[in-house]
C-alpha positions, 0 to 999 in steps of 0.5 A: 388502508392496503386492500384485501383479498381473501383465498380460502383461509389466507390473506394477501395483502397488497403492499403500498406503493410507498412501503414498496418504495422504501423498501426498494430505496434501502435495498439500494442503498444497503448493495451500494454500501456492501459494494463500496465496502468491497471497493474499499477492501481493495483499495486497502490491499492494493496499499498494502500490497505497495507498502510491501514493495516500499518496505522491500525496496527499502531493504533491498537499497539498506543492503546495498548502502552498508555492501558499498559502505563495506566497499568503501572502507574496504577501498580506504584501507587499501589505498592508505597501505598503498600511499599511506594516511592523507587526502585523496583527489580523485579528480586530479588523481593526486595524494598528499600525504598528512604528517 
């Protein structure tokens, strides 16, 4: 039993090793979860912070795709006012014309 001491009307009582101990052990291991729910935490806004550049990334590049889709039919037009409806072969640089 825990050993006490009397000073004048109150009581100190030493506390077992073993309370101590246990005591000790949850306070470890309660900082050690607070702390890897900080970790956790980050890591978490660390992801949403590179979704945010995936998904502007992605943006970025679904603008520039239908700029050069535009582009295309843009060039198509031309090209078919100029030589009229057919088959290009760029790399012979040759038209042939459809009938």
């Amino acid at each position: 039993m825990a050993e006490v001491k009397e000073i004048n009307e109150k009581q100190i009582i030493n506390i077992d090793e073993k309370d101590i101990a246990k005591v000790k052990e949850f306070r470890a291991e309660f900082a050690e979860v607070v702390a890897r729910i900080g970790e956790v935490e980050v890591e978490r806004l660390n992801a949403v912070m590179g979704l945010e550049n995936i998904t502007a990334l992605q943006t970025n590049l679904a603008d520039k795709f239908k700029s050069l889709r535009n582009g295309e039919r843009t060039i198509t037009e031309e090209f078919q006012e100029k030589y009229g409806v057919g088959e290009f072969d760029i790399e012979n640089g040759t038209f042939t014309p459809i009938s």
